[in-house]
N, C-alpha and C positions, 0 to 999 in steps of 0.2 A: 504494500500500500504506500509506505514512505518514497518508493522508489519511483512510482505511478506519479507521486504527488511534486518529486521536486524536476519529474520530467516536463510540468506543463508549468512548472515556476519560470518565470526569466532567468541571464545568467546577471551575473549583478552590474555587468556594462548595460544591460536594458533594462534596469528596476526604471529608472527617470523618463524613457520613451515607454514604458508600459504605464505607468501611472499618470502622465498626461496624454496620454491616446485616452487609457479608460476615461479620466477626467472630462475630456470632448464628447466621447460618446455618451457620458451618462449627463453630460451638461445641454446636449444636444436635446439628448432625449426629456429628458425634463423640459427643459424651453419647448420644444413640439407640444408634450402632455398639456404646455400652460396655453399656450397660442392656440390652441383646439380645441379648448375646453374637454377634454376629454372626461371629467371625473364629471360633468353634466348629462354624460349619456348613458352614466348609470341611474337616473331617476327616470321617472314616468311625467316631466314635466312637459306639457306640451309646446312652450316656448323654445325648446330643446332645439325641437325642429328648424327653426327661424336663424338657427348658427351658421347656416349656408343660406345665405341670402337668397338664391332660387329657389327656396323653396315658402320664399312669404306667398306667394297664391294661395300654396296648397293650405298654408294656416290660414289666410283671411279665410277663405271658401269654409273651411271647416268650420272656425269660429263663429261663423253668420248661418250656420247649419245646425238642423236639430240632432245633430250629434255632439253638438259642444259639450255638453254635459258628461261625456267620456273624456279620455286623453286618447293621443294619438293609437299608442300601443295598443289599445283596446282592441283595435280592429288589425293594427301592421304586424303585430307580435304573435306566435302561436303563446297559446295558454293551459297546453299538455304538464307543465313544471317549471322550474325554478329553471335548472339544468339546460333545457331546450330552448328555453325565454333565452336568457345568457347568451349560448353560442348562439342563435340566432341573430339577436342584437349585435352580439360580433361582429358576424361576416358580413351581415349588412351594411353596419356600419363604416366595416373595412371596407365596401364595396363602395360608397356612397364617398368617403373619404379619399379613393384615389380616383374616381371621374371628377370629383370636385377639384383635387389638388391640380389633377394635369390638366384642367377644364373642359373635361370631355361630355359637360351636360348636352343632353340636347334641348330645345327650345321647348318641350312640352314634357314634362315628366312624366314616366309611364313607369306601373310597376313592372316589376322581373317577374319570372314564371314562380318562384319562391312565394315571392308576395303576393301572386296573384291568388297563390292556392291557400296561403296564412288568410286572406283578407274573406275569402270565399267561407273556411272554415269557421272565420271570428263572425257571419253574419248572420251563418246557422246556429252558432250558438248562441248569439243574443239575442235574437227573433225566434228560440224554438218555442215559445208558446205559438206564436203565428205558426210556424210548418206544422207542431205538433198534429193538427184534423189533416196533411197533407200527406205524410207520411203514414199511409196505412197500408204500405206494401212494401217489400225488399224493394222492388222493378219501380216505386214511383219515389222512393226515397232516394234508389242509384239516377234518376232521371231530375229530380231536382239539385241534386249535388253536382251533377254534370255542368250546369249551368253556371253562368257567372252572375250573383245578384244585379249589378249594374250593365246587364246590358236590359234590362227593362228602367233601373234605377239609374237611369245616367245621372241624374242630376246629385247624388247621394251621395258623401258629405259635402265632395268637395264644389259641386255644380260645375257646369260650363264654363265658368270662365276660368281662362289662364292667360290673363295677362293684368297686373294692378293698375293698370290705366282705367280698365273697364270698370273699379272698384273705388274713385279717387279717394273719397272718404273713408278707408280702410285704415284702419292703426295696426300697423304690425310691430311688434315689439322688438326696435333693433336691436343685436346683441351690442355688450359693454366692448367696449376696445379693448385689445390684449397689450396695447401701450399702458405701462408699469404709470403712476402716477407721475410718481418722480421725474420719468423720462417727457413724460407731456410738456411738462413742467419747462424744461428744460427745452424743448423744441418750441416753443410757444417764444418766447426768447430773442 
């Protein structure tokens, strides 16, 4: 074990470039975690969403929707466990984090097949008192689940519009700046 261990130690000419390399990359990494807000997309808050700027429609349209009374996750998120929630949130979030980063959005957001099939499942579950008298067979239960709520519900949560021009009175809640006070301060100057 000792031998294992002083094999992935530096030799002591590289103790000073090993501890300023790690220094950068955990310095790095933390500045990213602050600039991203990342420790915000561990709640359920729906303002969450609004931290990539393209995606203020999709909250105005929601917020003026009778779905406000949920949070976003309600419907984006599966709700199988704790476990499945989590990675979920993840990879999507990973996913959504580097079209944003490299700005590969496109002009009209649409869900992935992931979300398309989370969103489908989150709407039979909050509506099954409604399905419940519709499902009274295997064959019409697999025949409504086939279906995607909004292609009769287009309008639901988010409505038709996708673009804030069409909304001008909308307040969308812009995120705080990731400029340190201090540094405002000082730029302002």
């Amino acid at each position: 074990m000792k031998k294992w261990f002083f094999k992935i130690i530096p030799s002591e000419e590289w103790h000073f470039t090993a501890i300023v390399t790690l220094g950068i990359v955990f310095g790095l990494g933390f500045y990213i975690f602050y600039i991203s807000k990342a420790w915000s997309y561990l709640s359920d808050r729906p303002e969450t969403c609004v931290n990539c700027h393209v995606m203020a429609t999709e909250y105005v349209t929601w917020f003026h929707s009778s779905h406000k009374r949920g949070v976003c996750n309600d419907c984006h998120v599966p709700h199988q466990n704790f476990l499945v929630r989590y990675l979920f949130k993840a990879k999507d979030g990973l996913r959504h984090a580097t079209i944003f980063t490299l700005r590969l959005e496109p002009q009209t957001i649409k869900m992935n097949e992931a979300g398309v099939e989370v969103v489908g499942e989150n709407c039979l579950r909050c509506h099954k008192a409604v399905f419940g008298r519709l499902f009274q067979n295997a064959k019409q239960t697999q025949e409504i689940k086939s279906r995607d709520c909004w292609n009769c519900h287009r309008e639901t949560p988010h409505g038709r519009v996708k673009s804030l021009s069409s909304v001008p009175n909308a307040r969308v809640p812009l995120p705080e700046s990731p400029v340190p006070e201090w540094l405002s301060h000082l730029l302002k100057n």
